[in-house]
C-alpha positions in Angstrom: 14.2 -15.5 19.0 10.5 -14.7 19.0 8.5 -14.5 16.3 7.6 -10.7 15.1 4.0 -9.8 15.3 2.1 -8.4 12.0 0.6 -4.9 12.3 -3.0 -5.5 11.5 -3.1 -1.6 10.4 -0.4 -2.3 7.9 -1.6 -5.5 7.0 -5.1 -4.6 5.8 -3.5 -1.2 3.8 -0.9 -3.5 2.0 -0.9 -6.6 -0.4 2.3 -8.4 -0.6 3.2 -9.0 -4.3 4.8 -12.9 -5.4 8.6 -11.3 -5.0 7.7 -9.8 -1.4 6.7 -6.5 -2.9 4.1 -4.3 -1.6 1.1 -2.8 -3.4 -0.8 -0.1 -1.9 -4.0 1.8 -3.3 -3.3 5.5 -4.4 -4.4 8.1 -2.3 -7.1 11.4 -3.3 -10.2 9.3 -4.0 -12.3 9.5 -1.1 -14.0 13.1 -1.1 -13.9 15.8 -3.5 -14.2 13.9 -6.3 -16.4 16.2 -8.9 -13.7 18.2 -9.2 -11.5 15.8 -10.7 -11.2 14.5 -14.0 -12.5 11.1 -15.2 -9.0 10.3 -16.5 -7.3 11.0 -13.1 -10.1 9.3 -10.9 -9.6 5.9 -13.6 -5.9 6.2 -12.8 -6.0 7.0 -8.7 -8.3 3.4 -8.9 -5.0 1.3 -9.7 -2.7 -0.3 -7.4 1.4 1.1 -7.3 3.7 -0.4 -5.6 5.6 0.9 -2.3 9.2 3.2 -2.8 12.1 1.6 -1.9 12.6 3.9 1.0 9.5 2.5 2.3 9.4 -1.1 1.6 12.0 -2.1 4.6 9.9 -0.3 6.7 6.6 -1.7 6.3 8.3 -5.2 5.4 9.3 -5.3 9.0 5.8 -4.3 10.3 4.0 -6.8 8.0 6.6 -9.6 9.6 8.3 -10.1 6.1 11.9 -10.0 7.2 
C-alpha cells in the first residue's frame, strides 16, 4: 500500500502535539483589531487544540493514520 502524501496547506496550519494531537492558532486576529479588547486579543494569541470531530479528519491529511 502506498504511502499517503501530507497536505502542505494542512501541515503548515497545524502542529502535532507529543500524543498525536493537533494545535491550531485561534482565529479573529488579523484585521479589525482596535476594536477588540486587550484581554481578548492576549487570549486569541494562544494555541487550542483541534475538536474531536475534526482531528480524524485533518490526521488523515497530515499522514498521521
Amino acid at each position: 500500500m502506498p504511502k499517503i502524501k501530507t497536505k502542505k496547506a494542512v501541515a503548515k496550519r497545524f502542529t502535532v502535539t507529543g500524543k498525536n494531537k493537533l494545535k491550531r492558532t485561534k482565529p479573529g486576529r488579523r484585521h479589525l483589531l482596535t476594536k477588540k479588547t486587550t484581554k481578548r486579543k492576549r487570549n486569541l494569541r494562544k494555541k487550542t487544540l483541534v475538536s474531536k470531530a475534526q482531528l480524524k479528519t485533518y490526521s488523515r491529511l497530515m499522514g498521521i493514520a
